[in-house]
MARZATOR-761238 format. One line per field, with one value per residue: residue in three letters; z, x, y of N, C-alpha, C in turn; residue number from 1. Coordinates in nm, 2 decimals. Example, Ala and Ser with C-alpha at 12.3 -4.5 7.8 and 13.67 -1.06 7.14 Angstrom:
type = (ALA;SER)
nZ = (0.78;0.71)
nX = (1.32;1.28)
nY = (-0.57;-0.22)
caZ = (0.78;0.71)
caX = (1.23;1.37)
caY = (-0.45;-0.11)
cZ = (0.78;0.79)
cX = (1.32;1.29)
cY = (-0.33;0.00)
seq = (1;2)
This chain:
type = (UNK;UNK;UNK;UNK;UNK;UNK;UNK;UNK;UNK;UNK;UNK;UNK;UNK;UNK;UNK;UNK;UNK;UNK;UNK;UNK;UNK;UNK;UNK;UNK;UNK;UNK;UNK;UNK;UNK;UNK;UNK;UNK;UNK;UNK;UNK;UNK;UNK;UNK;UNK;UNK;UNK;UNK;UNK;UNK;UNK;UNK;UNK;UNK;UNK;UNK;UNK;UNK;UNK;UNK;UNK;UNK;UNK;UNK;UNK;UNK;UNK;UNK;UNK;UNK;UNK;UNK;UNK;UNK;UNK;UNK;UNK;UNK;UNK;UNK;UNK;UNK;UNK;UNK;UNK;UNK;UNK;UNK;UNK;UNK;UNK;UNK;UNK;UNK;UNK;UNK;UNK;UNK;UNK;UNK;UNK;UNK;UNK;UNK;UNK;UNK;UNK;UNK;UNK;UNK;UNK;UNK;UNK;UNK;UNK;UNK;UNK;UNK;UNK;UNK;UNK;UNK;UNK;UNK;UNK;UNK;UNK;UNK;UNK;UNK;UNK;UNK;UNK;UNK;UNK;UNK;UNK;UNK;UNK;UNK;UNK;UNK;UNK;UNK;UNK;UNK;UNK;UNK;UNK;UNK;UNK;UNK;UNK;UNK;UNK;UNK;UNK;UNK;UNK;UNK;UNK;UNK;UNK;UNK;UNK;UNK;UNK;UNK;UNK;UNK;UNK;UNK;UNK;UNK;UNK;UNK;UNK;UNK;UNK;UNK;UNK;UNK;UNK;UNK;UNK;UNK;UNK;UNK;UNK;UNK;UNK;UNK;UNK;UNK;UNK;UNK;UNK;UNK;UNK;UNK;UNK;UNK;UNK;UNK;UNK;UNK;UNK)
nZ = (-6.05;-6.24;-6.60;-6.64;-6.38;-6.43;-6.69;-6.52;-6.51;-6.22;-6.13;-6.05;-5.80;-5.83;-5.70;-5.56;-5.51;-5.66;-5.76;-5.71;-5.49;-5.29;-5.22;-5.14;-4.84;-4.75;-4.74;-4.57;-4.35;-4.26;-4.06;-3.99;-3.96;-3.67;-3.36;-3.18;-3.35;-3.51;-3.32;-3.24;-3.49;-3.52;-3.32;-3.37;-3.60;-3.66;-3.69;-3.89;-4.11;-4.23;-4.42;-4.77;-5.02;-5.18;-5.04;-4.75;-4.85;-4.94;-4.64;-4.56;-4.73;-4.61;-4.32;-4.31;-4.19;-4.20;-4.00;-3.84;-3.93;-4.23;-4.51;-4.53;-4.32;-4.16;-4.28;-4.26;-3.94;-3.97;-4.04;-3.83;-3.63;-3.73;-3.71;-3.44;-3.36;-3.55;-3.43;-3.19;-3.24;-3.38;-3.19;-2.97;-3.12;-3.14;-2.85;-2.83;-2.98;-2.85;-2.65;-2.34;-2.20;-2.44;-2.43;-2.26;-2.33;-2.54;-2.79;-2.83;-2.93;-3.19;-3.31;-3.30;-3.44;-3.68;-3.72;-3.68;-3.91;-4.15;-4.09;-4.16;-4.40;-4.53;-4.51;-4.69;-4.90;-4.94;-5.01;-5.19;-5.40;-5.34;-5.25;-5.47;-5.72;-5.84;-5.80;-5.75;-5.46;-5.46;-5.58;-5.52;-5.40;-5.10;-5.01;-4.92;-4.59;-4.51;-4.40;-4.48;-4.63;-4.56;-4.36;-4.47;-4.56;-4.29;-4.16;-4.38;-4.32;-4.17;-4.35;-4.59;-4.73;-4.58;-4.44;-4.65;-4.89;-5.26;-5.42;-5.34;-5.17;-5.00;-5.05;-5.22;-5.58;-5.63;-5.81;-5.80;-5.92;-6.14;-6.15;-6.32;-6.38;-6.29;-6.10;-5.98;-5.82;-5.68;-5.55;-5.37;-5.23;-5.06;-4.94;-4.81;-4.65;-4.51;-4.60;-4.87;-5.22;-5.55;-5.69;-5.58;-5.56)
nX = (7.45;7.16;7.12;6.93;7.02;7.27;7.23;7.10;7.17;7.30;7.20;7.39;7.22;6.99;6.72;6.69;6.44;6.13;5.87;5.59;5.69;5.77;5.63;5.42;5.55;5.51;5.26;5.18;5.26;5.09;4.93;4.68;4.76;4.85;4.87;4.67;4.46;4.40;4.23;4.04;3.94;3.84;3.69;3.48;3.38;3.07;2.97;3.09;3.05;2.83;2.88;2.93;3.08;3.29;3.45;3.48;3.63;3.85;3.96;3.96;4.22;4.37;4.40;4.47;4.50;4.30;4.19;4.16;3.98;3.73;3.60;3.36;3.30;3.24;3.01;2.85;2.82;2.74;2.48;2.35;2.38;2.18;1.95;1.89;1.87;1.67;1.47;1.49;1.44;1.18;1.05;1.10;1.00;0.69;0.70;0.73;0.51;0.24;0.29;0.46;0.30;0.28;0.51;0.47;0.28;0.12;0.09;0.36;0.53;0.47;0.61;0.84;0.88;0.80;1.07;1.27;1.23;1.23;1.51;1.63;1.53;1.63;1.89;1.94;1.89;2.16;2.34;2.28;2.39;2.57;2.39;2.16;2.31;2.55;2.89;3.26;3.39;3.55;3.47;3.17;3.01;2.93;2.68;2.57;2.41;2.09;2.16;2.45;2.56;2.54;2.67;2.90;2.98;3.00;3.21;3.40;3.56;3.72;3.84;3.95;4.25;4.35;4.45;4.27;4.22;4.28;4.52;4.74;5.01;4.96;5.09;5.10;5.04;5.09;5.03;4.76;4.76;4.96;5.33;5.62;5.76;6.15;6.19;6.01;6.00;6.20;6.11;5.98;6.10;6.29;6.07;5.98;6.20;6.25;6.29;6.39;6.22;6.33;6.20;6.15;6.35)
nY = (-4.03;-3.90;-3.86;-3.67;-3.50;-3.42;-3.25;-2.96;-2.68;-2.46;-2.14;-1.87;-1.74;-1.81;-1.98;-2.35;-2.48;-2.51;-2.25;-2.31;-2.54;-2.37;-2.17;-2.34;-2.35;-2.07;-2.04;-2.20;-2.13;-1.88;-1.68;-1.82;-2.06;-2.11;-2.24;-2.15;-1.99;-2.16;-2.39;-2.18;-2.19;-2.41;-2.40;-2.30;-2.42;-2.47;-2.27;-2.14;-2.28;-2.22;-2.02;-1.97;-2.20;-2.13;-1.97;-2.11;-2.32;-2.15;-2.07;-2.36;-2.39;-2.20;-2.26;-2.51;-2.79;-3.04;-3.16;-2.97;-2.75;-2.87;-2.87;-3.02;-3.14;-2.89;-2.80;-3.01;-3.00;-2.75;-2.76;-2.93;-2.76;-2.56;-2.70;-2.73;-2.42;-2.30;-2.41;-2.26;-2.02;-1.96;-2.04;-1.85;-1.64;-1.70;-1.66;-1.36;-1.26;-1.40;-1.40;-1.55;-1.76;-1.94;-2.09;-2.29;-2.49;-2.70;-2.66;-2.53;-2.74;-2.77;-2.57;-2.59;-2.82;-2.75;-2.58;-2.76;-2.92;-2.74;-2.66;-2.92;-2.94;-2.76;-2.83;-3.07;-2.93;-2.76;-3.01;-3.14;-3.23;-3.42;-3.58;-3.65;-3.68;-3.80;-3.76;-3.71;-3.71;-3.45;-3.23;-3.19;-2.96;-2.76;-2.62;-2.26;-2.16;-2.03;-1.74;-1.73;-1.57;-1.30;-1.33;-1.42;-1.14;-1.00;-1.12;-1.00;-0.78;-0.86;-1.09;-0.97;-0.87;-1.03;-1.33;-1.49;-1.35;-1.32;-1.40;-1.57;-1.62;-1.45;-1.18;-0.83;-0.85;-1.11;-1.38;-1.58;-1.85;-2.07;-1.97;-1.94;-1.70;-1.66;-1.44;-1.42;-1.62;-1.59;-1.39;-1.47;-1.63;-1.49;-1.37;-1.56;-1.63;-1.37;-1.16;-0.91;-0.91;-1.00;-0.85;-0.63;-0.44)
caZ = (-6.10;-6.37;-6.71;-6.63;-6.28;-6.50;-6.73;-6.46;-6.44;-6.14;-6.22;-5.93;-5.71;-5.84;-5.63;-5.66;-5.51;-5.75;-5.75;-5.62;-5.36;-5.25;-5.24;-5.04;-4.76;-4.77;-4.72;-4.46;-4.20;-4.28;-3.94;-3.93;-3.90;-3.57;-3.31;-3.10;-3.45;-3.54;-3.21;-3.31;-3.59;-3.45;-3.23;-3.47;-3.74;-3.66;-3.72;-4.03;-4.21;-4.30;-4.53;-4.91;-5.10;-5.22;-4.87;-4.69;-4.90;-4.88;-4.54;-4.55;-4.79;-4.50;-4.23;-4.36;-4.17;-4.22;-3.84;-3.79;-4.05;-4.35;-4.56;-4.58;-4.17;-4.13;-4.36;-4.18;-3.80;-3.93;-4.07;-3.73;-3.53;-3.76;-3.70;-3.33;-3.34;-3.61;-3.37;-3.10;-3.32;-3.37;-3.03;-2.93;-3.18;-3.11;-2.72;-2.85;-3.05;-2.84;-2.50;-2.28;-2.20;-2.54;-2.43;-2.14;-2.43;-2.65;-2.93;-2.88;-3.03;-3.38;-3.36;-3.27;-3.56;-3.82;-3.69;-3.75;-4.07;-4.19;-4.05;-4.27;-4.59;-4.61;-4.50;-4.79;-5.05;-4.93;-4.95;-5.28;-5.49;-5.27;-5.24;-5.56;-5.84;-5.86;-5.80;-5.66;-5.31;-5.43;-5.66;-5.43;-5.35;-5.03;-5.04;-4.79;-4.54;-4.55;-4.35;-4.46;-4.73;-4.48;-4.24;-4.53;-4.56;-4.21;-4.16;-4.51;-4.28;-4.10;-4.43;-4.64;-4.73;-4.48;-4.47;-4.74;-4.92;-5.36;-5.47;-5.33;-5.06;-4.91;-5.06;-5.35;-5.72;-5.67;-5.88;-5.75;-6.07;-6.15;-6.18;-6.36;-6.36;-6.17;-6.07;-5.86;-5.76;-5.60;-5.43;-5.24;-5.15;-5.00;-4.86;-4.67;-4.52;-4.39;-4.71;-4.97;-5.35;-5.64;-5.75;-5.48;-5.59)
caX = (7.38;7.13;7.15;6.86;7.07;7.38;7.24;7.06;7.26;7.25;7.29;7.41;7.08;6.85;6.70;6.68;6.27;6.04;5.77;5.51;5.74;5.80;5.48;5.38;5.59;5.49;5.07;5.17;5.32;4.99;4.83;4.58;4.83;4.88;4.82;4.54;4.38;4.36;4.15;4.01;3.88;3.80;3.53;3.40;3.29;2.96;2.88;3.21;3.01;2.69;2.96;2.94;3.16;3.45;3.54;3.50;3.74;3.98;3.92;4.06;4.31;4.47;4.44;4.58;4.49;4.17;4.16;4.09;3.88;3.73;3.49;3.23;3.27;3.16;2.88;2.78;2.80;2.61;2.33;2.26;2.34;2.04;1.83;1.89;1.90;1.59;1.32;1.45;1.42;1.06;1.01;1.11;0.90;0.64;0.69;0.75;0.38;0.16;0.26;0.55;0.29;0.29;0.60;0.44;0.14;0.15;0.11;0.49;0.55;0.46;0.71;0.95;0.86;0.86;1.21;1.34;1.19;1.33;1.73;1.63;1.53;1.75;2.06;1.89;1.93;2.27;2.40;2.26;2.51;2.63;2.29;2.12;2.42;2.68;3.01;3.33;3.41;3.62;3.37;3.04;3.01;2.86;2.61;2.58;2.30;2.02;2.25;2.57;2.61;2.53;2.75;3.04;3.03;3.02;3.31;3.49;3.67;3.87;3.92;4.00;4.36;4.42;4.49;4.19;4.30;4.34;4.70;4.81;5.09;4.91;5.12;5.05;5.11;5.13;4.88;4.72;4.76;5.12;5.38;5.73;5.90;6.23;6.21;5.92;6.04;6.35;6.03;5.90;6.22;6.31;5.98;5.97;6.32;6.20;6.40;6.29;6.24;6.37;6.15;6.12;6.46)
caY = (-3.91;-3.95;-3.73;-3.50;-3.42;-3.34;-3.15;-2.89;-2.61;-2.36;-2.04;-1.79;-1.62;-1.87;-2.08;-2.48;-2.50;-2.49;-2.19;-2.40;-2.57;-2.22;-2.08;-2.40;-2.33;-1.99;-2.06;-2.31;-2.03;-1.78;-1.64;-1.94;-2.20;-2.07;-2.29;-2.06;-1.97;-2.29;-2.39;-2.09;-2.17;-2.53;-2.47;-2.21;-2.49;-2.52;-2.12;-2.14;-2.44;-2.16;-1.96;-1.99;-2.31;-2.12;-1.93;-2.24;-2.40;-2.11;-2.09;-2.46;-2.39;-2.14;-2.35;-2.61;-2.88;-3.08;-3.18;-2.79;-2.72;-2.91;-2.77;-3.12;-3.16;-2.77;-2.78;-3.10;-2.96;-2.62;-2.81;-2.99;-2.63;-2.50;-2.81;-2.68;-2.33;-2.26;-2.39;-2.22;-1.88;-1.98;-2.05;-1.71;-1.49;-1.73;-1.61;-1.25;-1.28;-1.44;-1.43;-1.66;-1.87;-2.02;-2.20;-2.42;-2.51;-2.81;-2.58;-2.51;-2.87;-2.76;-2.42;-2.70;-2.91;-2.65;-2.52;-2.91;-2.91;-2.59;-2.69;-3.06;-2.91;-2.66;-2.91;-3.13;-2.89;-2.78;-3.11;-3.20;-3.23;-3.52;-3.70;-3.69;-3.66;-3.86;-3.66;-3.72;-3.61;-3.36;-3.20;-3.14;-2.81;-2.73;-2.47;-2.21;-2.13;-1.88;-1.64;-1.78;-1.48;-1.24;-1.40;-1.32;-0.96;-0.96;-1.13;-0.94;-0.68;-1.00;-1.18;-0.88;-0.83;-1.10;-1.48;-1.54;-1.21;-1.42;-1.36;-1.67;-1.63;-1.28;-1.03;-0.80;-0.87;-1.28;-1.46;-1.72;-1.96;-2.12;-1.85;-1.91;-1.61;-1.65;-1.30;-1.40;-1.70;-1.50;-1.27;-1.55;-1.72;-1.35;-1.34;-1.66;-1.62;-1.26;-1.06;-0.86;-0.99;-0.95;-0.76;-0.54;-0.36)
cZ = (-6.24;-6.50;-6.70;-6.54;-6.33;-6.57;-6.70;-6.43;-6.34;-6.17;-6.07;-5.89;-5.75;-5.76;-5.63;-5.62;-5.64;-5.75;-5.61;-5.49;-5.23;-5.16;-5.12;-4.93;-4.72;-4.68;-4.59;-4.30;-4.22;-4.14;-3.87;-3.92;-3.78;-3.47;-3.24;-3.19;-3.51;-3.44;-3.25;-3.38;-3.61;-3.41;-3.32;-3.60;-3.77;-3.71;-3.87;-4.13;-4.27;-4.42;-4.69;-4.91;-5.11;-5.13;-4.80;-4.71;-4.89;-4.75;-4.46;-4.58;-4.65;-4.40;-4.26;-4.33;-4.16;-4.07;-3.78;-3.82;-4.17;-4.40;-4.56;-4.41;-4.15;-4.17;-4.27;-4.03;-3.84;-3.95;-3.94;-3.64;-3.61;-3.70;-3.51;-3.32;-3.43;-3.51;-3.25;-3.12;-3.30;-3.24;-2.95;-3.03;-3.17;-2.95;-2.74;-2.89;-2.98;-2.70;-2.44;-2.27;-2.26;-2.47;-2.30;-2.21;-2.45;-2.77;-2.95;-2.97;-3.19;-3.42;-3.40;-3.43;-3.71;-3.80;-3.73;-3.82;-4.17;-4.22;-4.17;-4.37;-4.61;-4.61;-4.62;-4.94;-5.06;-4.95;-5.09;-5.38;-5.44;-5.23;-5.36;-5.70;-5.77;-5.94;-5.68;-5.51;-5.32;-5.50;-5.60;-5.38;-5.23;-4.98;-4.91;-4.68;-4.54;-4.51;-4.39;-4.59;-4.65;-4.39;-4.30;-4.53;-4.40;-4.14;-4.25;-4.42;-4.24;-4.25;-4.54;-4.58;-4.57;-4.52;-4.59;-4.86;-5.12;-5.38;-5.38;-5.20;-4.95;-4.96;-5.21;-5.47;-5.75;-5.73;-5.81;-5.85;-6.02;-6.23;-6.25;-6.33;-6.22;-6.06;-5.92;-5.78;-5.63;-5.46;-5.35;-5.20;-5.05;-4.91;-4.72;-4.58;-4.46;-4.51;-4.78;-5.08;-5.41;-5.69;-5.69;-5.54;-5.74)
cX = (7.32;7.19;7.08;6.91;7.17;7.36;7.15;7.18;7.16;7.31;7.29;7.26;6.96;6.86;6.62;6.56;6.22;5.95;5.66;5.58;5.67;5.67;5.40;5.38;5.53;5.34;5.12;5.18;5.22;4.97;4.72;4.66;4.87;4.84;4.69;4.48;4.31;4.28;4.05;3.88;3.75;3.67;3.47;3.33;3.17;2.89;2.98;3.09;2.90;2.79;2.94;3.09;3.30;3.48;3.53;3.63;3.90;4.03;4.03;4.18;4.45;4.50;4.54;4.62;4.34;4.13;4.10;4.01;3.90;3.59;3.33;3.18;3.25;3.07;2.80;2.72;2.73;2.51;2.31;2.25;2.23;1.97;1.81;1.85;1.74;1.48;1.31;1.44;1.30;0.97;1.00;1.07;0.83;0.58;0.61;0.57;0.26;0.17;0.38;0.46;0.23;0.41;0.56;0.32;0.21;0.17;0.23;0.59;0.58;0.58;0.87;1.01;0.90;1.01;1.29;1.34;1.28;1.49;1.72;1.68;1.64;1.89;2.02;1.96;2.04;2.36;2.35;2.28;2.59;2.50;2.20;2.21;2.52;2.82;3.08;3.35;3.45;3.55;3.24;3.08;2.90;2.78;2.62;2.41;2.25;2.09;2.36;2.60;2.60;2.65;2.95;3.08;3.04;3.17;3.46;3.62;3.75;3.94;3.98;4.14;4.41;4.45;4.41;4.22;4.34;4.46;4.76;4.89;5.03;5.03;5.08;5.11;5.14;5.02;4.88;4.75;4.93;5.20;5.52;5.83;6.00;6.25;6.15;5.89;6.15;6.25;6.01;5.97;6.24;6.22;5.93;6.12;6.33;6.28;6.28;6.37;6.29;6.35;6.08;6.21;6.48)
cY = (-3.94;-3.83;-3.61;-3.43;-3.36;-3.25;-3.01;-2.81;-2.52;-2.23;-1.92;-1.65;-1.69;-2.00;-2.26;-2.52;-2.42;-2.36;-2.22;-2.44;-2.43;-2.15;-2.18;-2.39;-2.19;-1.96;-2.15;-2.21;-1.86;-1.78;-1.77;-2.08;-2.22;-2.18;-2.26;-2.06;-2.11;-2.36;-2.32;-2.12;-2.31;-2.49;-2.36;-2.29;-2.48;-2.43;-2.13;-2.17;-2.31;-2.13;-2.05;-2.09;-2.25;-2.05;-2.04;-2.32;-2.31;-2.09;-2.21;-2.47;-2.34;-2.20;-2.45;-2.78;-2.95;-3.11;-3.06;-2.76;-2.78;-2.87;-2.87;-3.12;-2.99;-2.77;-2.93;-3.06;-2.84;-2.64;-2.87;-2.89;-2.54;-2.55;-2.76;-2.55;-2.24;-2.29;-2.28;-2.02;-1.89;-1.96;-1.89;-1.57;-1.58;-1.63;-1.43;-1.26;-1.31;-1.47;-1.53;-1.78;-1.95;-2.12;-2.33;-2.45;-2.63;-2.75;-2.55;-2.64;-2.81;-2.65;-2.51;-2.82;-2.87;-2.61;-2.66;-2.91;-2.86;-2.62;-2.80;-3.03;-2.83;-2.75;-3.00;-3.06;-2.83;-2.89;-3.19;-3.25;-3.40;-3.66;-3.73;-3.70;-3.71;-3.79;-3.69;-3.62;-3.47;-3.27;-3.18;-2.99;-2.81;-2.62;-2.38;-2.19;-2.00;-1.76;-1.67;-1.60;-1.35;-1.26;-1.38;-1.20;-0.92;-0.96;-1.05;-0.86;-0.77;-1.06;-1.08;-0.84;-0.93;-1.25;-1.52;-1.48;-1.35;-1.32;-1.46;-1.66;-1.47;-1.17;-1.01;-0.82;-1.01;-1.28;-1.56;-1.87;-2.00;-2.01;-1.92;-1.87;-1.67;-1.59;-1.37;-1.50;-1.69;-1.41;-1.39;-1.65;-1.59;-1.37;-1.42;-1.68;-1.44;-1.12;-0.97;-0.91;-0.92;-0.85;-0.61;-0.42;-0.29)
seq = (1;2;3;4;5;6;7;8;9;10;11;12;13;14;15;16;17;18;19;20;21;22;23;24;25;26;27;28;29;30;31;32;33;34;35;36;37;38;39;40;41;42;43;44;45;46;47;48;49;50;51;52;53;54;55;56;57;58;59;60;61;62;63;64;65;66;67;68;69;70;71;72;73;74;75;76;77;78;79;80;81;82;83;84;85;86;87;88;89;90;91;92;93;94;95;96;97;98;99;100;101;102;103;104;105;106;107;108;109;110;111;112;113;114;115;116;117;118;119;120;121;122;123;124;125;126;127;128;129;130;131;132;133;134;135;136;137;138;139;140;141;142;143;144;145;146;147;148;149;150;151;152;153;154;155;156;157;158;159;160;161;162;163;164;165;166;167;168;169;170;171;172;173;174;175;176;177;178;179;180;181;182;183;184;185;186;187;188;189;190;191;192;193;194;195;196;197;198;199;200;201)
């Protein structure tokens, strides 16, 4: 036993994980770690990936596993389901505008063309951070798509006060940052074996 193990005392009701530890365990057994949710959330990347940088990431954070969701492979697969999905917007107010039998023309080429275009640039300048500036992987931010901010508040009622929900482990009064107190070290030992905290009483 070294000297720093000897001179750790324990002192009765405090617990010998860390905060953090704690807190780890905690986020790991959130609603989206679920197996279904996690599928879930899976084949949802391609529509996920529009969403703004920092929900993405928390997004990730909750899941928990990058094979489910990772915030560079969503932003990647919603830029090629634009590059798909913008012409065939086009296409169909095109139709709507000028008649169905625009789409058996040659002239439908070009609606097609601009709609590629469009998904490009935009995945271009989403993605810029990573192609013209030199910045670690972990440090690119991936922007969101023209609807992706839209596509948040739509979502808000699901992620509100839920798995995304800042305060850290989802209940009220945690900070998200690095916490200390014993007290509230005691809350989320309680809270992950199904109790109530310290600070509850």
């Amino acid at each position: 036993m070294t000297t720093a193990e000897k001179g750790a005392k324990q002192f009765p009701g405090e617990v010998s994980q860390s905060f953090q530890d704690i807190l780890l365990q905690v986020e790991r057994k959130g609603p989206l770690t679920r197996p279904l949710a996690r599928v879930a959330i899976f084949l949802l990347q391609p529509l996920l990936g529009a969403l703004p940088h920092r929900i993405k990431k928390d997004l990730e954070k909750a899941v928990g596993q990058p094979a489910f969701f990772n915030t560079a492979g969503a932003s990647g697969l919603n830029i090629l389901l634009n590059m798909t999905i913008y012409p065939v917007i086009l296409m169909a107010a095109a139709a709507a505008l000028r008649g169905v039998e625009v789409l058996f023309s040659a002239e439908i080429n070009l609606y097609i063309l601009v709609g590629v275009m469009l998904g490009l640039l935009e995945g271009v300048y989403r993605l810029r951070e990573g192609l013209f500036y030199v910045k670690p992987a972990g440090e690119i931010a991936f922007g969101a798509a023209f609807y992706g901010i839209p596509l948040a508040y739509a979502l808000q009622p699901l992620l509100a006060g839920g798995p995304l929900r800042s305060g850290g482990a989802g209940r009220p009064g945690w900070a998200s940052g690095p916490v200390k107190s014993k007290a509230q070290t005691r809350e989320v030992a309680g809270f992950l074996a199904g109790g109530v905290g310290a600070s509850d009483t």
